[in-house]
C-alpha positions in Angstrom: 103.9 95.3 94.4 105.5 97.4 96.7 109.4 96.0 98.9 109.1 96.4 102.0 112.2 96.0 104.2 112.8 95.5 108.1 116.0 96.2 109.1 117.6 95.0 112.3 121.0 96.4 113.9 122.5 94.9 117.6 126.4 95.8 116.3 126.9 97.3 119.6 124.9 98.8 122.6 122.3 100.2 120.4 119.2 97.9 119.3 117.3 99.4 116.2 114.8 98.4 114.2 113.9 100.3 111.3 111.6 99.9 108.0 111.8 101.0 104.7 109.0 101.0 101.8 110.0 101.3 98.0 113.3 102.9 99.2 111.6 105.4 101.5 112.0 105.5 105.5 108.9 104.9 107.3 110.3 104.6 110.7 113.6 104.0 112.7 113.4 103.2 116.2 116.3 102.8 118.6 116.9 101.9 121.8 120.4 102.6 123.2 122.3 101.1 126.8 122.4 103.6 129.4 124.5 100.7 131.4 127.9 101.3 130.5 128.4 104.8 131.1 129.4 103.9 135.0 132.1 101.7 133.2 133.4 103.8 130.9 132.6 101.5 127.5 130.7 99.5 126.2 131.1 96.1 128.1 130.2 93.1 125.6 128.3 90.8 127.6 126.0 93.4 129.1 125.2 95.0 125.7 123.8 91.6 124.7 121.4 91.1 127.4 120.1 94.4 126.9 119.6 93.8 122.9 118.1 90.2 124.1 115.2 93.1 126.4 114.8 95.3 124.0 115.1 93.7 120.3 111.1 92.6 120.1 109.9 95.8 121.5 112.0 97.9 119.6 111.1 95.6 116.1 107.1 95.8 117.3 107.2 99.9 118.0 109.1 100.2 114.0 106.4 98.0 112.6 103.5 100.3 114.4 105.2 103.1 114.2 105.5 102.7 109.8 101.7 100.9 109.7 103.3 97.8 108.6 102.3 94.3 109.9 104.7 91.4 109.4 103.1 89.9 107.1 103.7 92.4 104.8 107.7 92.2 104.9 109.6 91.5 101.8 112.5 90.4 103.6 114.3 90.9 106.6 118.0 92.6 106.7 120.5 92.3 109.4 123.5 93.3 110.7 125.6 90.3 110.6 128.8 92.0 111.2 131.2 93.8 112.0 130.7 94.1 115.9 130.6 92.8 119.3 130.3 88.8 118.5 127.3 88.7 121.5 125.6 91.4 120.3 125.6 90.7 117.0 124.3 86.7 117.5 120.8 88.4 119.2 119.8 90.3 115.7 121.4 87.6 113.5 118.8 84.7 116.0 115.9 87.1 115.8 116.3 87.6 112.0 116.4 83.8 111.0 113.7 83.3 113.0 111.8 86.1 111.7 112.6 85.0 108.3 111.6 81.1 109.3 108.3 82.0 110.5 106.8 84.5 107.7 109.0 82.5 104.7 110.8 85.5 103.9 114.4 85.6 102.7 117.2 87.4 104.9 119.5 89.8 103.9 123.1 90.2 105.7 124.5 93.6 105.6 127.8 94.7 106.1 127.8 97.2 109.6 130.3 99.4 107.1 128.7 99.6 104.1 125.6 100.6 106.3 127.0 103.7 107.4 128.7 104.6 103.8 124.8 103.7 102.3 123.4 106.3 105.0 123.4 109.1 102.7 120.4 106.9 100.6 118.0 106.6 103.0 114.9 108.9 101.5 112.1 110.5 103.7 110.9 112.0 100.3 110.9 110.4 96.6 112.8 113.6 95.6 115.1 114.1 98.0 119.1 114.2 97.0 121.0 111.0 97.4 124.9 111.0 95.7 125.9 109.9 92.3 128.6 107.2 92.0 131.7 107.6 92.0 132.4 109.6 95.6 134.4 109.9 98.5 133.2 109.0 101.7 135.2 109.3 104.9 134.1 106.8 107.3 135.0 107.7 110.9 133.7 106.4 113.9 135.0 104.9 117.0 136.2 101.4 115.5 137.3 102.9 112.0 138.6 105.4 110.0 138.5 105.4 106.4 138.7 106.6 102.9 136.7 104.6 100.7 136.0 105.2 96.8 132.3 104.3 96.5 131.4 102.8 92.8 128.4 101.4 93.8 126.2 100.3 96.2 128.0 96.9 95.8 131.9 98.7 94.8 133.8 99.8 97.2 137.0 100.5 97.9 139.5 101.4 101.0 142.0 103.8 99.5 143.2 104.6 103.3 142.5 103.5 107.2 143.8 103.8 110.7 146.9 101.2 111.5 146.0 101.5 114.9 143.5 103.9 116.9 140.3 105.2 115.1 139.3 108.9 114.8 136.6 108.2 117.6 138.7 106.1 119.6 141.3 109.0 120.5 138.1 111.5 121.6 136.9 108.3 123.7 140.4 107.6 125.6 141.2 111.4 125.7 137.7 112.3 127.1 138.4 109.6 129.6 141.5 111.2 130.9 140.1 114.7 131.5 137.3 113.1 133.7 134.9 113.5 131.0 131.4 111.0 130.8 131.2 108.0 128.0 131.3 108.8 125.5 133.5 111.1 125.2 133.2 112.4 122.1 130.1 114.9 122.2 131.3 116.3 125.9 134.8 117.2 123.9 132.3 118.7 121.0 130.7 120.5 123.6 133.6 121.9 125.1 135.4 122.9 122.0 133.2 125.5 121.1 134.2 127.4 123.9 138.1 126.6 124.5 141.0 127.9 122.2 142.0 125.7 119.6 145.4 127.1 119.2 146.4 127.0 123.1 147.9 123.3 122.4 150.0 121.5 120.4 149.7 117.5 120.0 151.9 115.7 117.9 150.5 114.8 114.5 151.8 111.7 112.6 153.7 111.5 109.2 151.9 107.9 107.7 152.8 108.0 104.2 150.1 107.1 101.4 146.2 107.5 102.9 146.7 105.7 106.1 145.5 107.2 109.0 147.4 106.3 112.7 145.9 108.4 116.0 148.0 106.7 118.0 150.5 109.4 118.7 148.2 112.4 119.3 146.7 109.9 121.7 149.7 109.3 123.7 150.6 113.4 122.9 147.9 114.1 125.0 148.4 112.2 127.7 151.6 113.2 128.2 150.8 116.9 128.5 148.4 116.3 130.6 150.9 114.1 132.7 153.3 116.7 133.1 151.3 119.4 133.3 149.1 117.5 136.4 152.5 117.1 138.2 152.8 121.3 138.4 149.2 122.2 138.4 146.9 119.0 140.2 143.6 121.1 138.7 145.0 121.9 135.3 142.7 119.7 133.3 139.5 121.2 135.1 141.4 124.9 134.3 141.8 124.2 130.9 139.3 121.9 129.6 137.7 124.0 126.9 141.3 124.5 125.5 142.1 121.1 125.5 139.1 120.6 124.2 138.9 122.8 121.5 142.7 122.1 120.1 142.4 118.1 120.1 139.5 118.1 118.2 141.3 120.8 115.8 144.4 118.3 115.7 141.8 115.3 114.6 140.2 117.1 112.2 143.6 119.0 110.5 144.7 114.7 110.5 141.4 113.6 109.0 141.2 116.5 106.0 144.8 116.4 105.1 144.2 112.4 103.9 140.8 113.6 102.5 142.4 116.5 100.8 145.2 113.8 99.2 142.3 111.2 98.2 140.3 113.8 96.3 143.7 114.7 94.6 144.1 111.4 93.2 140.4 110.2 92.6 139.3 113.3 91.1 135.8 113.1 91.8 133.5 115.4 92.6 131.4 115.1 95.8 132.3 114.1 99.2 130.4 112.4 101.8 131.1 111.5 105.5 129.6 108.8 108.1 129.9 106.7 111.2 129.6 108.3 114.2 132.2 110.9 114.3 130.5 112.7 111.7 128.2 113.5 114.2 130.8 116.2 115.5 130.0 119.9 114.7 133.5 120.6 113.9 134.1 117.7 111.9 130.9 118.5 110.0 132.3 122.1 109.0 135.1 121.3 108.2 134.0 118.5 105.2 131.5 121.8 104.5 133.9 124.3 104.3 136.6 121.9 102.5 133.8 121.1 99.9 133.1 124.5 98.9 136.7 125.7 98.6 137.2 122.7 96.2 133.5 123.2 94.3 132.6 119.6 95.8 129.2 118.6 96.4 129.3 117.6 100.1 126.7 114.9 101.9 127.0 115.1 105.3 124.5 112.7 107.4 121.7 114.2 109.6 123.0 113.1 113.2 120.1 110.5 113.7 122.1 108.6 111.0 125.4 109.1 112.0 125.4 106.6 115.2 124.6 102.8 114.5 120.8 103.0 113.6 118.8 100.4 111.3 117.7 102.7 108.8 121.0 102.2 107.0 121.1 98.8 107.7 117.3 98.6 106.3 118.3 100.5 103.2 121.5 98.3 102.3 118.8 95.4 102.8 117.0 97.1 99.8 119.4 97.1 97.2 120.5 93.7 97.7 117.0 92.6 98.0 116.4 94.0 94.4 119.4 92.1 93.8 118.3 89.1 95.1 121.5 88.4 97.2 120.1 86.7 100.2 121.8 84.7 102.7 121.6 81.4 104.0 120.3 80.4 107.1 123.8 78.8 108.0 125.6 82.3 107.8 127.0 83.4 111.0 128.0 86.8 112.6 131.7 88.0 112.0 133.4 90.5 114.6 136.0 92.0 112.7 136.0 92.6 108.4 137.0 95.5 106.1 134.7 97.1 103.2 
């Protein structure tokens, strides 16, 4: 008898619903929040009235689009955290009430490990997932971390951010060159055509694995501070540059800590995820690292590198086979680690 697993994720401002058969993806639907972009974030209370509009056409299209009716669901897995507490409480609702009407258990799933399990969602029985142990370096714009993956289950943080995230500084940096949310694919954009040498930003001396983004944040905005009070169009002279030599400075920060970890761990293949991995330069980088080093490198296809349910769906399944449900008590958490 084949498992057949709905996944829902409403962690942010995207809703997704996704399903996944005997381990393989037979759809992934998503529906993302145009709203905020006149705000400049995601604003919480918004995001959850559009996951309230959009969460039971987005579940119906994933069940047409993968030939599944409801009836035929295993289980149901959810993201119950971490994320915005609103946005989370509409997929968590809709999943126990799924659950309560077709009798099926619910699986909770761990918005982190969702992006670390991308790398096993399967279109085809024989394509390549990662063998355990590996690296993956989980950066997005609430985290950025090393984690030593020893299972689907096993993980550990070996290093993370003591302040901003990776994709927090291209967000707040964007911001202040005038750029539209989210920042971080109109800084990808304009990298490839700036000078990544033009500027220096100040990069941070955190001992151990620990990542801090802090101070190239503030770096930046104080060259641009100065350099506004001589020049009032600098930033629209110089975007490309700027551009092009923050994203170096993230990336030189985010390698160097990768570059330690796989010095310690000694293992063998490297993989990357959250939505920062979504960045070209980011993406060769963990490439061309890898195959200096011999490494076999995963690196997500970009439709998995944002919040999507897929990954959601596909932690579901392991669990499922474990038969680690959750109760129908369990509530939504805003903030956790691995």
């Amino acid at each position: 008898m084949s498992t057949i697993i709905l996944g829902i994720e409403s962690s942010c401002d995207d809703t997704s619903a996704a399903v996944i058969k005997d381990g393989l993806l037979l759809s992934n639907v998503i529906a993302s929040q145009k709203v905020h972009e006149e705000y400049g974030g995601v604003v919480p209370e918004l995001a959850s009235r559009a996951h309230q509009q959009n969460i039971v056409p987005v579940v119906d299209t994933a069940l047409k689009r993968a030939g599944i009716g409801r009836h035929d669901l295993s289980a149901v897995a959810f993201t119950r955290g971490p994320g915005l507490l609103g946005s989370l409480l509409v997929g968590t609702s809709f999943a126990k009430g799924l659950s309560l009407g077709l009798n099926i258990p619910m699986v909770d799933v761990n918005h982190l490990h969702g992006h670390v399990l991308s790398h096993f969602i399967r279109n085809n029985p024989d394509d390549e997932v990662p063998e355990y142990p590996f690296l993956c370096l989980l950066i997005s714009g609430g985290n950025s971390q090393i984690i030593l993956v020893k299972g689907y289950n096993d993980m550990e943080v070996l290093g993370q951010t003591i302040d901003d995230a990776a994709g927090e500084a291209f967000d707040k940096c964007a911001k202040v060159m005038g750029l539209p949310y989210p920042g971080g694919p109109h800084i990808d954009r304009l990298a490839s055509e700036g000078d990544a040498s033009r500027f220096k930003f100040a990069r941070p001396h955190i001992p151990g694995l620990d990542y801090s983004f802090s101070g190239l944040k503030t770096s930046f905005l104080y060259t641009l501070r100065d350099a506004k009070k001589i020049d009032p169009d600098f930033i629209e002279k110089n975007k490309a540059d700027l551009a092009a030599s923050l994203q170096h400075t993230i990336i030189t920060i985010l390698l160097d800590k990768l570059r330690k970890a796989v010095d310690i761990t000694g293992v063998k293949t490297v993989a990357t995820g959250g939505g920062v991995s979504a960045n070209s330069g980011v993406r060769q980088a963990i490439s061309d690292f890898c195959n200096e080093r011999g490494l076999k490198a995963f690196i997500p296809a970009r439709s998995f590198t944002t919040d999507n349910a897929a990954m959601v769906a596909i932690a579901g399944y392991y669990k499922f086979l474990d038969r680690k449900f959750c109760s129908y008590n369990d509530v939504p958490y805003a903030r956790v680690t691995i």
